[in-house]
Structure formats: structure tokens, C-alpha cells
C-alpha positions in Angstrom: 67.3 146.3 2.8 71.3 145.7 2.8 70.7 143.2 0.0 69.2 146.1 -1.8 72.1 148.7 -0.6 74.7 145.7 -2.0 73.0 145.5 -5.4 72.6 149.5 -5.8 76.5 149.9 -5.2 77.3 146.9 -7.3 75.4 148.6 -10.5 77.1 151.9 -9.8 80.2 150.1 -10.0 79.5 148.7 -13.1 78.2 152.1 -14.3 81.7 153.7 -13.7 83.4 150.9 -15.4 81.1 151.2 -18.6 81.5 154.9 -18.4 85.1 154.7 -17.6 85.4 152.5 -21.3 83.0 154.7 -22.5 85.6 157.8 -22.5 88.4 156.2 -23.5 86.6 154.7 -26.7 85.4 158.1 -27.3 89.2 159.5 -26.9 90.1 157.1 -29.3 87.4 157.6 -32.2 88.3 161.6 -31.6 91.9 160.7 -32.2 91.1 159.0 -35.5 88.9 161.5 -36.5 91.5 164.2 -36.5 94.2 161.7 -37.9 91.5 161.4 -40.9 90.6 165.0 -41.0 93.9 166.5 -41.3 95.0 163.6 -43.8 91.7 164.9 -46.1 93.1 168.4 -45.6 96.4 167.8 -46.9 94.8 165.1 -49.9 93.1 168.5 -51.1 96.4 170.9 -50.2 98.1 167.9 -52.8 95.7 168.3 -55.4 94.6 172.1 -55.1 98.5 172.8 -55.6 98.9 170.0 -58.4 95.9 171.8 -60.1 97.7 174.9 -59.6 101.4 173.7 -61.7 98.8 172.3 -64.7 97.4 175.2 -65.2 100.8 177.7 -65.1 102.4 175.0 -67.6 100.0 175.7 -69.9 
């Protein structure tokens, strides 16, 4: 029975580790996903407003 108990606590310590890495990769890929995000947003500010002087010097 304590053998049991042991290996129950072990594997919920290894649960909170996983889960603990878990978050912070998730953190992580959220952080890149906004870096990429708000780069695409400016990429089509760049190009919306380049359209925009081709067509008045025309």
C-alpha cells in the first residue's frame, strides 16, 4: 500500500513538472505569435500606404 501511495505522489510530481513546462512553452509560442501578428499588421500598413502614394502620383 505505501509502495502504491509513493508511486501516486511520484507521478503527480512529474505531472506538475510537465504541466509546469507545459505553460511556459505555451507563454512562449503566445509571445511569438503576437511578435508575428503585429509584424503582418504593419507588412500590410507598409504596403496599403505604398499602394496609396502610387496611385495619388498618378
Amino acid at each position: 500500500m505505501e509502495e502504491l501511495r509513493l508511486h501516486r505522489e511520484n507521478l503527480e510530481d512529474l505531472v506538475k513538472e510537465r504541466t509546469a513546462i507545459l505553460l511556459l512553452k505555451n507563454k512562449e509560442l503566445e509571445d511569438y505569435n503576437k511578435l508575428f501578428v503585429d509584424r503582418e499588421f504593419r507588412i500590410k500598413e507598409l504596403r496599403d500606404k505604398v499602394k496609396e502614394l502610387e496611385t495619388g502620383n498618378r
